[in-house]
VEXTORNU-428376 format. One record per residue (C-alpha): residue number from 1; residue in one letter; x, y, z. Coordinates in nm, 4 decimals, padded with zeros to 6 digits, always signed. Layout:
<pts>
NUM, A, X, Y, Z
...
</pts>
This chain:
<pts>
1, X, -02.1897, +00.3275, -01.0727
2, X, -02.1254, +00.0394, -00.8773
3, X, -02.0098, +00.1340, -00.5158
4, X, -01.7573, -00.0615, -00.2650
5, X, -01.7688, -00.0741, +00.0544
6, X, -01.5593, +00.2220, +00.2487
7, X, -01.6239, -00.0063, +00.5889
8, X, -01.2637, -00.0101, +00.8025
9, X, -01.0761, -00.3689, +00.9025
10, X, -00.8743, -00.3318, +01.2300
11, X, -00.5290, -00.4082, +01.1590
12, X, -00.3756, -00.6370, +01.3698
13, X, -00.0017, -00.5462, +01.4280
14, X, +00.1405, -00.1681, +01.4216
15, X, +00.4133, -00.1433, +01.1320
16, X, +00.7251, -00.2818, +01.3028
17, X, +00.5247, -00.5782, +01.4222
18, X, +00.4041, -00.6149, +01.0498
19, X, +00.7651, -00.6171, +00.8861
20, X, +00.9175, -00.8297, +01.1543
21, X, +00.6440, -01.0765, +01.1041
22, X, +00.6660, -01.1647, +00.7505
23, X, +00.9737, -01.0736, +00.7055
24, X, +01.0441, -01.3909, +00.9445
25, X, +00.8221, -01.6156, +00.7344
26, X, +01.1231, -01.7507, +00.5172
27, X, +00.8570, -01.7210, +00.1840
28, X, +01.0666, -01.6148, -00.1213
29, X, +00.9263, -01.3148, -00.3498
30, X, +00.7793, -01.3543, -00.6545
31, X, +01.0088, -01.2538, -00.9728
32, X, +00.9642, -01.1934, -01.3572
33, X, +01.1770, -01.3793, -01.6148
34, X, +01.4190, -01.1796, -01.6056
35, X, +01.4891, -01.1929, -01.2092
36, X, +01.3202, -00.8651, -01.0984
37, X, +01.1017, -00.8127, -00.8573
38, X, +00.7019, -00.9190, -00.9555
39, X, +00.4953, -00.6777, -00.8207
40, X, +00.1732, -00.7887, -01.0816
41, X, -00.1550, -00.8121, -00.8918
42, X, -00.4221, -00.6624, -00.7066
43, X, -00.3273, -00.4645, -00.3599
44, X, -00.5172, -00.3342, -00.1140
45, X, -00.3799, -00.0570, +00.1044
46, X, -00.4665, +00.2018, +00.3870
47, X, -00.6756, +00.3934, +00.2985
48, X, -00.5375, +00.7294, +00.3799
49, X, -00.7633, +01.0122, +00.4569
50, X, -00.4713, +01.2417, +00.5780
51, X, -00.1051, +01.1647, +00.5173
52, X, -00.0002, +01.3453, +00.8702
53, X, -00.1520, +01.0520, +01.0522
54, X, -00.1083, +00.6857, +01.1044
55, X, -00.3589, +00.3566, +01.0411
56, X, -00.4344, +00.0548, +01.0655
57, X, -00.6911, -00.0651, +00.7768
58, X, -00.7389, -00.1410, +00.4965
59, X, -00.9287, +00.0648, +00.2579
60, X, -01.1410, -00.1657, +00.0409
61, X, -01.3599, -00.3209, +00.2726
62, X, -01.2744, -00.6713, +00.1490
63, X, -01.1618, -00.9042, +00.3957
64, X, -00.8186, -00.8106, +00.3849
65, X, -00.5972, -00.7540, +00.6729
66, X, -00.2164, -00.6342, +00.7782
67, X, -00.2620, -00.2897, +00.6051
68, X, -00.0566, -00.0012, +00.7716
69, X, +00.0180, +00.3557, +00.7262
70, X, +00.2675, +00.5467, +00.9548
71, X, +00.2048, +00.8800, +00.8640
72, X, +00.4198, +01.2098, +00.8884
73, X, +00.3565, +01.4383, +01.1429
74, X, +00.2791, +01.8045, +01.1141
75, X, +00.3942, +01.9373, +00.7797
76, X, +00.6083, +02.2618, +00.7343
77, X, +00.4817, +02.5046, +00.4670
78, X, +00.5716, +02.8001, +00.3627
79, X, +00.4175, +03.1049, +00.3418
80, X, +00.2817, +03.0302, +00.0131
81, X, +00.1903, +02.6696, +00.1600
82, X, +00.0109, +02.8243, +00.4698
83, X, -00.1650, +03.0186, +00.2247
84, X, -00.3066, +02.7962, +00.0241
85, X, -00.3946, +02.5114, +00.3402
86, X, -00.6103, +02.8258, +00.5378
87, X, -00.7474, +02.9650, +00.2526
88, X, -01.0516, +02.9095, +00.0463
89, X, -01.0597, +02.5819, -00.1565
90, X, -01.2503, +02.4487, -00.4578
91, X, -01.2975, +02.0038, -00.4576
92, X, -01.2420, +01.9882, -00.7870
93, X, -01.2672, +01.5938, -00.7218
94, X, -01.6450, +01.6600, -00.6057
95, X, -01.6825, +01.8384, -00.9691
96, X, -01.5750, +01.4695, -01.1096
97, X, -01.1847, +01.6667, -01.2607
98, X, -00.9170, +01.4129, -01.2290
99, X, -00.7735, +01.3107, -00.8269
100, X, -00.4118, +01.3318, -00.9377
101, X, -00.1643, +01.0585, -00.8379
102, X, -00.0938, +01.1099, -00.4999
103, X, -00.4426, +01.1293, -00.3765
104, X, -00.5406, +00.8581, -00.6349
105, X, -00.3095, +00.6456, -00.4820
106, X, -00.4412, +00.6699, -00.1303
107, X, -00.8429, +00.6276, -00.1636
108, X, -01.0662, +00.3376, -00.0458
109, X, -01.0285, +00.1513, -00.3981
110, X, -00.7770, -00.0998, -00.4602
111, X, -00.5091, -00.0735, -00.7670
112, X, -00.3857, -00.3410, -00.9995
113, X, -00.0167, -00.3485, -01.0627
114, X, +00.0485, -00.5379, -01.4395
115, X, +00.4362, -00.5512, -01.5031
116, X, +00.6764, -00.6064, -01.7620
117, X, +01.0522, -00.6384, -01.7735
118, X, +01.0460, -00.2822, -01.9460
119, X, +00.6781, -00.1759, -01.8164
120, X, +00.4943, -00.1378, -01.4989
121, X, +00.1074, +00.0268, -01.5320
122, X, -00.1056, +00.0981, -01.2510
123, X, -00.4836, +00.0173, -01.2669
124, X, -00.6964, +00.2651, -01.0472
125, X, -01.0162, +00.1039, -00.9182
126, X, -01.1386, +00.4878, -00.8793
127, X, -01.2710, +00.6037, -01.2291
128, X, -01.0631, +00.4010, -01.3883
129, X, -00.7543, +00.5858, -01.4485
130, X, -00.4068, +00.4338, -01.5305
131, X, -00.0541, +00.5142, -01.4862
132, X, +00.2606, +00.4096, -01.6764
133, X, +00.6068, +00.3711, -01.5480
134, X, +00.8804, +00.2876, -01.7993
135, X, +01.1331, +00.0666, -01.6671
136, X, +01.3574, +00.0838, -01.9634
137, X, +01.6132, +00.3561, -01.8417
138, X, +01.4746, +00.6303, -01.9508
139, X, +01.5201, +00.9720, -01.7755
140, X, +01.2159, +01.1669, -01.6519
141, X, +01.1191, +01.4228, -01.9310
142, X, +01.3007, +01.7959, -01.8579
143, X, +00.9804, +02.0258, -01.9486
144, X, +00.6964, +01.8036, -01.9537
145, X, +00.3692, +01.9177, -02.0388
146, X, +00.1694, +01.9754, -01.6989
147, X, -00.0514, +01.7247, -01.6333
148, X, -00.3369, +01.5652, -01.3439
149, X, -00.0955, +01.2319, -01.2660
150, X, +00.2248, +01.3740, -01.3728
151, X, +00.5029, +01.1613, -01.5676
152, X, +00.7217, +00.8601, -01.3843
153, X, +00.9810, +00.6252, -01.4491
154, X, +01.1038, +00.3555, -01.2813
155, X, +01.4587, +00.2064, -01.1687
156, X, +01.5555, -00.0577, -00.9835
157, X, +01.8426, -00.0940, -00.6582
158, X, +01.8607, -00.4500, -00.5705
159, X, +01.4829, -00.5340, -00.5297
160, X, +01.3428, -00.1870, -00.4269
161, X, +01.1378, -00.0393, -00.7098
162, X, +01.1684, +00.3229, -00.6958
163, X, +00.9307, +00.5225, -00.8810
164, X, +01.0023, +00.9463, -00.9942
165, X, +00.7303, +01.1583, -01.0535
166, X, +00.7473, +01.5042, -01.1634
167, X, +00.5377, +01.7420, -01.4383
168, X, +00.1918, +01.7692, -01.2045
169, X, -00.0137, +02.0630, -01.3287
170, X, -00.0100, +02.2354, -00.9700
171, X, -00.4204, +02.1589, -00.9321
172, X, -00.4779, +01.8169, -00.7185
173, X, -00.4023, +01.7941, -00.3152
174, X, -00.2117, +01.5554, -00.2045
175, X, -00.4895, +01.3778, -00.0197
176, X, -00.8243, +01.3915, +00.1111
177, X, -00.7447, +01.6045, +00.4099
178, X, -00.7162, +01.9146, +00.1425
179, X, -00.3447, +01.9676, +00.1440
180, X, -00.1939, +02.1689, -00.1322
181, X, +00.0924, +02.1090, -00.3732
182, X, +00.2248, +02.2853, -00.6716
183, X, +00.3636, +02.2357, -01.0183
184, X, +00.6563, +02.2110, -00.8080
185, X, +00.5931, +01.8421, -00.6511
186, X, +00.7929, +01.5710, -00.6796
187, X, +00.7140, +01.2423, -00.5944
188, X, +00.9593, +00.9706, -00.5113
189, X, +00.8478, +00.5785, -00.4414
190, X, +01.0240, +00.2851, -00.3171
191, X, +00.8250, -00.0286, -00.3407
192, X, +00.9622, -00.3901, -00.1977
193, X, +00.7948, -00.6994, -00.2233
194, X, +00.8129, -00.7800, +00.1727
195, X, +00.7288, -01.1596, +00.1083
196, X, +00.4198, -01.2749, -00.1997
197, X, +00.1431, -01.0954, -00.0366
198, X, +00.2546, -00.7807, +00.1423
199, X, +00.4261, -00.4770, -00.0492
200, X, +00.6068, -00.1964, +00.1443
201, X, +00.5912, +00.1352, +00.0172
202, X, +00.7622, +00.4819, +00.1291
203, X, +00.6361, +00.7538, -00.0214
204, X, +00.8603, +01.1020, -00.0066
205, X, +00.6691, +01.4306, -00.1699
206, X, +00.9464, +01.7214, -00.1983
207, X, +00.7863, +02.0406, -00.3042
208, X, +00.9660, +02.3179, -00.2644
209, X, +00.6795, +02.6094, -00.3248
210, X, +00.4747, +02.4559, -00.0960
211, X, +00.6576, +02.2783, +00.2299
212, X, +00.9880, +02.3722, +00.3933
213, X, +01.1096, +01.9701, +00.4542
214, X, +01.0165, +01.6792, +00.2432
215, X, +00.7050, +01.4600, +00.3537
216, X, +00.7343, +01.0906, +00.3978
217, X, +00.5269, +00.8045, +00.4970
218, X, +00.5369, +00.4392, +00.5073
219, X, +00.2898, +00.2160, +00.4136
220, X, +00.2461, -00.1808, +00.3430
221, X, +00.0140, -00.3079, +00.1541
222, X, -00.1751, -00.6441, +00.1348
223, X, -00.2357, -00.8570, -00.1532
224, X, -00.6641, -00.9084, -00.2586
225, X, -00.7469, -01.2778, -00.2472
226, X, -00.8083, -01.4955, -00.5642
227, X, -01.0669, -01.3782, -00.7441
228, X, -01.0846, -01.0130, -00.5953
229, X, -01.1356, -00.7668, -00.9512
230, X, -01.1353, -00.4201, -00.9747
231, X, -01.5030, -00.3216, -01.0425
232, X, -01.6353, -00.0062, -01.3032
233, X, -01.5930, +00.3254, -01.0788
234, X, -01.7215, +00.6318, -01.2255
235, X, -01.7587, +00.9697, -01.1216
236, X, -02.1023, +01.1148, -01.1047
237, X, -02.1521, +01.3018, -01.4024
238, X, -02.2297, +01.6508, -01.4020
239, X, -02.2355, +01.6595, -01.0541
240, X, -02.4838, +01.9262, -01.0095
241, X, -02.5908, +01.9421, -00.6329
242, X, -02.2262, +02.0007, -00.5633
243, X, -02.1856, +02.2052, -00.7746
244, X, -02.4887, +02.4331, -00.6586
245, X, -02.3967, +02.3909, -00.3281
246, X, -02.0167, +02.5687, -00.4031
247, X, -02.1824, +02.7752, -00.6277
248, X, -02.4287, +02.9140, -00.3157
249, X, -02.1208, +02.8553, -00.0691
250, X, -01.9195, +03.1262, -00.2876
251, X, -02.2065, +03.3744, -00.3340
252, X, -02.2316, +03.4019, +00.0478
253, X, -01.8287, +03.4705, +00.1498
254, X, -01.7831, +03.6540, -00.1954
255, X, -01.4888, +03.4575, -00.2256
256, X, -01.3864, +03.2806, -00.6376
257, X, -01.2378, +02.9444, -00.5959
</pts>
């Protein structure tokens, strides 16, 4: 397992200064063939240890700067929500089980975007996952088997990508910071290529089970320079200190997770 560096970069600009900056630069996007948007390449991006709060780094710890998160606030559950957020809870991610998209998407490790006209797949640095998105027209499926990272597709208005996800298996939080969502989630994206280097994304999660009011944040993230990879990620395997430690941790509440 090779590791990377979790060390934080002071960003410097909040988000407004960010967007008016290089949105003032004049520089043209990049575009496919076929006059979309080109989103291919490797991104860095806050790294977000708890979607209710803002920041200003990037997660990597390459030398990459100008990544920002403005975060939501405090979230409204309901009762079944509250529940689950003060309640016991198992890290199924310490027990090396899939992260699940939206928490994926918000770790230390940088993604790869590779994009076709009728194609977008995301690379995850972190155990080396990927994600499709058809771009072809094609509806979301209506009874999807459940799933860890759920099933998107993509659709374009103007040149803002926006990304539905839906058919998550109800097990996965939606970040580091432990909160829940259900088989209920849904996860809408809107991605814009602020100039080459610097993506904006705003991320909504509506789940109805869980929270009273959608959740949004807004993020922008920073293109890697040349010759930045991805490197091999991996999960410990059988993971069995954790797992002893839960294991011991349970015996003494007398609580199952």
């Amino acid at each position: 397992m090779r590791i990377r560096s979790w060390g934080s970069i002071v960003a410097t600009a909040a988000l407004a200064t960010v967007l008016a900056s290089v949105s003032a630069s004049g520089q043209s996007i990049p575009r496919l063939a076929d006059g979309k948007p080109d989103f291919n390449g490797i991104w860095d991006r806050p790294r977000i240890l708890d979607i209710t709060r803002d920041s200003n780094a990037c997660g990597s710890g390459a030398p990459t700067k100008g990544c920002v998160q403005k975060g939501s606030g405090e979230l409204a559950y309901t009762a079944w929500g509250r529940e689950q957020w003060t309640g016991p809870r198992f890290d199924y991610a310490a027990r090396c089980l899939p992260w699940g998209y939206t928490r994926a998407m918000q770790t230390a490790y940088p993604i790869e975007i590779m994009q076709t006209p009728k194609r977008l797949a995301i690379l995850f640095e972190s155990n080396n996952v990927f994600h499709m998105v058809p771009t072809d027209g094609r509806k979301l499926p209506e009874n999807p088997d459940p799933s860890w990272l759920g099933y998107s597709v993509g659709r374009y208005e103007g040149d803002t990508l926006i990304i539905e996800t839906t058919g998550f298996n109800g097990k996965t939080w939606i970040d580091t910071a432990e909160h829940p969502s259900s088989e209920q989630l849904r996860v809408t994206e809107r991605l814009r290529l602020i100039d080459a280097d610097h993506v904006e994304q705003v991320v909504t999660w509506e789940d109805p089970k869980t929270y009273t009011k959608p959740i949004q944040n807004t993020r922008v993230w920073v293109r890697m320079k040349a010759g930045e990879e991805l490197m091999e990620w991996w999960c410990m395997e059988n993971n069995k200190d954790l797992l002893e430690g839960h294991l011991a941790d349970t015996h003494k509440t007398g609580t199952n997770q």
